[in-house]
N, C-alpha and C positions, 0 to 999 in steps of 0.2 A: 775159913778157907773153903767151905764146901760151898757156902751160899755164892760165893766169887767163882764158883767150878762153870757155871752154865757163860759167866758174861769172859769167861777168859777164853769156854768156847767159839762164841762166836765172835771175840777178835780174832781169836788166830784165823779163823774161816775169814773174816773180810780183810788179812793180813797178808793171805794166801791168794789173793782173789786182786788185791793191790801189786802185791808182788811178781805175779802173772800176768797181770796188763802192763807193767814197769816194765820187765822184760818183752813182752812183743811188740811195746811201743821202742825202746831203745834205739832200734837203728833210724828212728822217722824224729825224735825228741831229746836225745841225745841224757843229757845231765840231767833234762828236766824230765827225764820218763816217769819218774816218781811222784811227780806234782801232775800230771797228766792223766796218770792211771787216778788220782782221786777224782778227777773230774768226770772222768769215763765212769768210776765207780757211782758218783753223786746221780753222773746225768740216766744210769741204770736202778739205782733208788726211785726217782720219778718216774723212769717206766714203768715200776714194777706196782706202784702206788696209782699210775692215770686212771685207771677207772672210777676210784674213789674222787677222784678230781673232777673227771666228767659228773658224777652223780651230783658232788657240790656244785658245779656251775649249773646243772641243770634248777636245781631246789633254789639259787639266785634268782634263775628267770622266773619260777615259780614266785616267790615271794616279790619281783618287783611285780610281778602282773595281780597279785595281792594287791598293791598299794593302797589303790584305791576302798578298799572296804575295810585297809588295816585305818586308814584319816576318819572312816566314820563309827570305826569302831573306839578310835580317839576322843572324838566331838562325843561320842553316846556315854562313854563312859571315863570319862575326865577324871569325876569326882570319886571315883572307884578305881584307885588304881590294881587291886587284889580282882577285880572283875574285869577289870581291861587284862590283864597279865592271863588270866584263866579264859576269855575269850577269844586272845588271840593267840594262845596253842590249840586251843580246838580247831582255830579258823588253819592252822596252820597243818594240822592233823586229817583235816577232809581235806586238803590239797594237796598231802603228800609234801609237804617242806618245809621238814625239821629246820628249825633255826639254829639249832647245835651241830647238825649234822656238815657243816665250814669247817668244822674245828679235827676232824679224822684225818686229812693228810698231812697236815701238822703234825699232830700228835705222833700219828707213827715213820714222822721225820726222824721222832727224838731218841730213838733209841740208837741209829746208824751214826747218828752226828756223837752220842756217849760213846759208843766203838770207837769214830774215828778218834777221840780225842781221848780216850786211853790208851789207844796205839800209839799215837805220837807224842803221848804226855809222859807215860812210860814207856813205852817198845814191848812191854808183856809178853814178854819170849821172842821178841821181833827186833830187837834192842838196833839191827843194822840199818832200819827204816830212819831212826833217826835222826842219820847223817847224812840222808840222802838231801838233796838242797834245790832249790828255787830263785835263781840269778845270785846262785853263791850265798843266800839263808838255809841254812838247815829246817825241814821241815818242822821240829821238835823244837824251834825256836822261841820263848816266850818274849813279849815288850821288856818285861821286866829281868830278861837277862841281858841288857844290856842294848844301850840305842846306838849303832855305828851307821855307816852313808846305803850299803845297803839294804838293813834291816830297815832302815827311816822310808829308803825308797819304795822297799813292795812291801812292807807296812798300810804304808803311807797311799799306794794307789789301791788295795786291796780295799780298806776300812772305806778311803774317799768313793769306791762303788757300793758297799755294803749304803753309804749314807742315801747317795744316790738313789740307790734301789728301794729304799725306807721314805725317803719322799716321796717316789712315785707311787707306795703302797700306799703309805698315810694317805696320800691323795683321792685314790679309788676308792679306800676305806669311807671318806668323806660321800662321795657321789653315790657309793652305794647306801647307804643312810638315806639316802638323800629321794632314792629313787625308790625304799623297800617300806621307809617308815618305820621300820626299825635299828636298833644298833645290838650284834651279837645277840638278834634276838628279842632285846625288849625295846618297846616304846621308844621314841624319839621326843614324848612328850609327858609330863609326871615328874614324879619324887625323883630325882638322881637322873634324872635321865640326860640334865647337862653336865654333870660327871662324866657322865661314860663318856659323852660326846664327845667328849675332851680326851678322855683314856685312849678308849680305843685308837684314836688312829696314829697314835706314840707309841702305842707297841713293836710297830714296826725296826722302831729304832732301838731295840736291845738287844739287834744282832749286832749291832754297831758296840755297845759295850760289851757284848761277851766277846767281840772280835780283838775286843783290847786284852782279856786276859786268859784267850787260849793259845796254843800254839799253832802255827803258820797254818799248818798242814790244814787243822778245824777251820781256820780263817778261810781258805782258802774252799773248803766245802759247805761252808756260810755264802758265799761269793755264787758261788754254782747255782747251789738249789735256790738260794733269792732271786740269783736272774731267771732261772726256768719259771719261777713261778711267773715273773714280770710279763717274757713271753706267755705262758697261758694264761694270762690276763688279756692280755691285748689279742689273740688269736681264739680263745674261748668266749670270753665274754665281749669282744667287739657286737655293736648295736646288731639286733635281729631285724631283719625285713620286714614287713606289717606281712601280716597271715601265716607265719612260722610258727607251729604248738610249740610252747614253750616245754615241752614233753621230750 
């Protein structure tokens, strides 16, 4: 019980904080103030992480203007891939851009999207949250309680953007490979490296299966933070002008 004391803290803190935006959104959103406030809550998550997001798109522009010496760092050392791997974090280290360093506003995605979805999986002290509903679905809704006309309906357009949104990432993921020489990092050419090529850009699509078996509420904050990403895609990393430091 005690090890659950700090994460039961901070739902009720983002339970408090949904609840408060539910209530000032009410009179503008009516039934839906509840599915609203997670949006406002989701799209306050990325505020509160953009810097880290700037830093990443910066270390992008870095590594595609890399390119070029990551291909002859490829041609040089082909037959070595232990040497290619150890020279292109050095190369990466005097430029300043971490290849892992993509991977930080994700990561501390993951612990708001656990809140949200212990909130609305259990209610953990908030049990009234999960009656609050989404064109008449309860947010606390799972697929597998059961499929009627409108759980199928905002299921059903929820998940089809989630997919949506998972192409268009898959896609970029491709072009930026494409443009950096590397994939998450390592080589685009070597041992494994058309694995990854492959992997990578399917990850995209397992917001699409966990949207199958959370509840709405999670679905619904899967939906969010995938589109914002989508927008700081297209808004952050749109092509740079020739003479813009990539800095």
């Amino acid at each position: 019980m005690l090890a659950l004391a700090p994460l039961h803290a901070v739902t009720s803190a983002a339970a408090t904080v949904v609840t408060w935006l539910a209530d000032t959104l009410a009179p503008l959103t009516g039934g839906a103030a509840t599915a609203a406030a997670i949006v406002l809550f989701t799209v306050g998550v990325r505020l509160l992480i953009s810097p880290l997001t700037l830093a990443q798109v910066r270390g992008e522009r870095r590594r595609a203007a890399l390119a070029p010496e990551v291909r002859d760092l490829q041609r040089r050392y082909a037959d070595d891939p232990g040497r290619l791997q150890s020279e292109l974090f050095a190369l990466y280290r005097r430029a300043g851009a971490s290849p892992v360093a993509g991977c930080l506003p994700a990561l501390l995605q993951a612990p708001f999207f656990l809140v949200m979805y212990r909130l609305f999986a259990t209610g953990d002290g908030y049990t009234n949250l999960l009656d609050e509903k989404l064109a008449g679905v309860p947010l606390g809704w799972h697929l597998g309680d059961g499929l009627t006309g409108p759980v199928v309906a905002v299921f059903g357009v929820l998940l089809a953007a989630l997919l949506v949104l998972a192409w268009w990432s898959a896609r970029r993921a491709r072009r930026a490979a494409a443009a950096t020489g590397t994939i998450a990092g390592a080589p685009t050419e070597g041992p494994g490296a058309a694995v990854l090529g492959r992997l990578v850009p399917l990850l995209p699509f397992t917001t699409v299966l966990v949207g199958l078996v959370v509840p709405l509420a999670a679905v619904l904050y899967l939906v969010t933070t995938t589109a914002w990403t989508a927008l700081e895609q297209a808004v952050l990393r749109r092509p740079q002008p020739e003479g813009i430091d990539a800095r």
